[in-house]
C-alpha positions as CSV (number, residue, x, y, z in Angstrom):
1,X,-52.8,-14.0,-60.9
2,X,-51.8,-10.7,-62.1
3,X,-50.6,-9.3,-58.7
4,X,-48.3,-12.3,-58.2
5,X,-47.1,-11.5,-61.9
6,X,-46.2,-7.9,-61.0
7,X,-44.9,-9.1,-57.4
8,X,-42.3,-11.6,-59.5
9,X,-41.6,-9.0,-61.9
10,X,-41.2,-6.6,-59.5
11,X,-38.5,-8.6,-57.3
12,X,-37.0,-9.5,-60.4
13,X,-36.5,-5.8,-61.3
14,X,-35.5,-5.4,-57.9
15,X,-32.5,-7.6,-58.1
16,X,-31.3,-6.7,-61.2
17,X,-31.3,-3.2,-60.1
18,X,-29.2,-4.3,-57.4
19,X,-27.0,-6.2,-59.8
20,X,-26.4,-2.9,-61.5
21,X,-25.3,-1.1,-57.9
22,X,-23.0,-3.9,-57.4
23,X,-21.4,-3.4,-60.7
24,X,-20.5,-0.1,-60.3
25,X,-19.3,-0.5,-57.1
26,X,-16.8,-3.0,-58.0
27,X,-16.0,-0.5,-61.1
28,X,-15.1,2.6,-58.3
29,X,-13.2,0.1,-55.8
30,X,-9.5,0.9,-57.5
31,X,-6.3,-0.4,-56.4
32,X,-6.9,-4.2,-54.4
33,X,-4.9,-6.4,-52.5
34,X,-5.3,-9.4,-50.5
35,X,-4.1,-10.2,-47.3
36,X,-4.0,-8.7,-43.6
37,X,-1.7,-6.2,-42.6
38,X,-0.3,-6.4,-39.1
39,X,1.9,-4.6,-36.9
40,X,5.5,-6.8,-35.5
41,X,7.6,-5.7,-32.7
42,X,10.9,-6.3,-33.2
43,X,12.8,-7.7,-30.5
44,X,15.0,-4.5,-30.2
45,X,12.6,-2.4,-30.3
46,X,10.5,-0.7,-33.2
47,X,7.9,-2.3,-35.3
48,X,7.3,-2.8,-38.5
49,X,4.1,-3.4,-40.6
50,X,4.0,-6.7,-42.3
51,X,1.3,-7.8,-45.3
52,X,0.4,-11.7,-45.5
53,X,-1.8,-13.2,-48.0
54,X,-2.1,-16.3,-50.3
55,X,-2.9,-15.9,-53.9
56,X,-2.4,-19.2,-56.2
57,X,-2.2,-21.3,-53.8
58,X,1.4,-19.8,-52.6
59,X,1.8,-18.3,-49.5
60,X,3.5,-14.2,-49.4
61,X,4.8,-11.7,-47.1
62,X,5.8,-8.9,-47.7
63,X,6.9,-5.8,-45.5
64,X,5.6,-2.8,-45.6
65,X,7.3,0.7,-45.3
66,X,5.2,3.1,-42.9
67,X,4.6,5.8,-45.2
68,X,2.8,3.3,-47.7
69,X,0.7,1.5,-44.7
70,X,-2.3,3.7,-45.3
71,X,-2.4,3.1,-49.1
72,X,-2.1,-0.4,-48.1
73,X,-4.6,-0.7,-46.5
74,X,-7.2,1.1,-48.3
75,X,-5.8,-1.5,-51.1
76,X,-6.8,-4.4,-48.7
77,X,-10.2,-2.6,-47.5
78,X,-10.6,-3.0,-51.3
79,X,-10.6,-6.5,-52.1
80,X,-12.1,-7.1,-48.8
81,X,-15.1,-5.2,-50.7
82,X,-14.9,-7.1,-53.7
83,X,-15.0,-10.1,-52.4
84,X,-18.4,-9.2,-50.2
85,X,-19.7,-8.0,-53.8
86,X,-19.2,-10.6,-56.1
87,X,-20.2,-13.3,-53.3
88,X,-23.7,-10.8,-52.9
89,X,-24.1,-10.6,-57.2
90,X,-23.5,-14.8,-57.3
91,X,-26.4,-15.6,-55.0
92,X,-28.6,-12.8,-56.5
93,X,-27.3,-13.6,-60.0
94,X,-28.5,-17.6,-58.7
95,X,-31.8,-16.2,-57.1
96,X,-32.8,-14.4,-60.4
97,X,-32.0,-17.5,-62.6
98,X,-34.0,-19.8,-60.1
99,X,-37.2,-16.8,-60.8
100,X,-37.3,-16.8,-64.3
101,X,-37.1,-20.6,-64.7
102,X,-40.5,-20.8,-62.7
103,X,-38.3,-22.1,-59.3
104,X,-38.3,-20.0,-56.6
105,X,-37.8,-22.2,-54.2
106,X,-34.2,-23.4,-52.6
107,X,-34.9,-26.7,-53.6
C-alpha cells in the first residue's frame, strides 16, 4: 500500500511540476496573434503577404507589409504555442483533479 501511495503522489508531483513549466512558458511567449499568414500573387505581378484569422466569431484580413512579415509570424508561432499549452495544462489540470478524488480512471 505504501508504494502505490508514493507512485500516486509521485505522478501527482509530476504533473504539477509540469503545470508549473507550462505556466512559465505561456508567461515568456510575448506578442500573439491568430491566424495564418500566406503569400498572394497579384495578377500583375508581385505578391503580397496576407494574415487571415477569426476572433469573436468575425472573420479578418489583414495585409501585411514585408518588413513586418517576420514579426508576424513569430506573433502567430505564438498563439500557435499557447494554444498547444493551455489545451496540454486543461487535460493535465483534469487528470490531476480525477487523482486526488480517488478516480483515476477515464470513466
Amino acid at each position: 500500500m505504501y508504494h502505490a501511495n508514493d507512485t500516486f503522489m509521485d505522478k501527482i508531483h509530476d504533473i504539477t511540476r509540469r503545470i508549473e513549466r507550462i505556466k512559465a512558458e505561456l508567461a515568456a511567449l510575448g506578442d500573439m496573434r491568430p491566424g495564418s499568414l500566406s503569400v498572394q500573387s497579384r495578377s500583375w505581378g508581385g505578391e503580397y503577404a496576407q494574415l487571415s484569422y477569426t476572433h469573436r466569431g468575425k472573420g479578418h484580413t489583414e495585409y501585411v507589409r514585408k518588413e513586418k512579415r517576420d514579426e508576424v509570424e513569430r506573433q502567430v508561432e505564438s498563439y500557435r504555442r499557447f494554444r498547444e499549452l493551455t489545451k496540454e495544462w486543461v487535460d493535465l489540470a483534469i487528470e490531476v483533479c480525477k487523482l486526488r478524488a480517488g478516480n483515476g480512471s477515464d470513466g
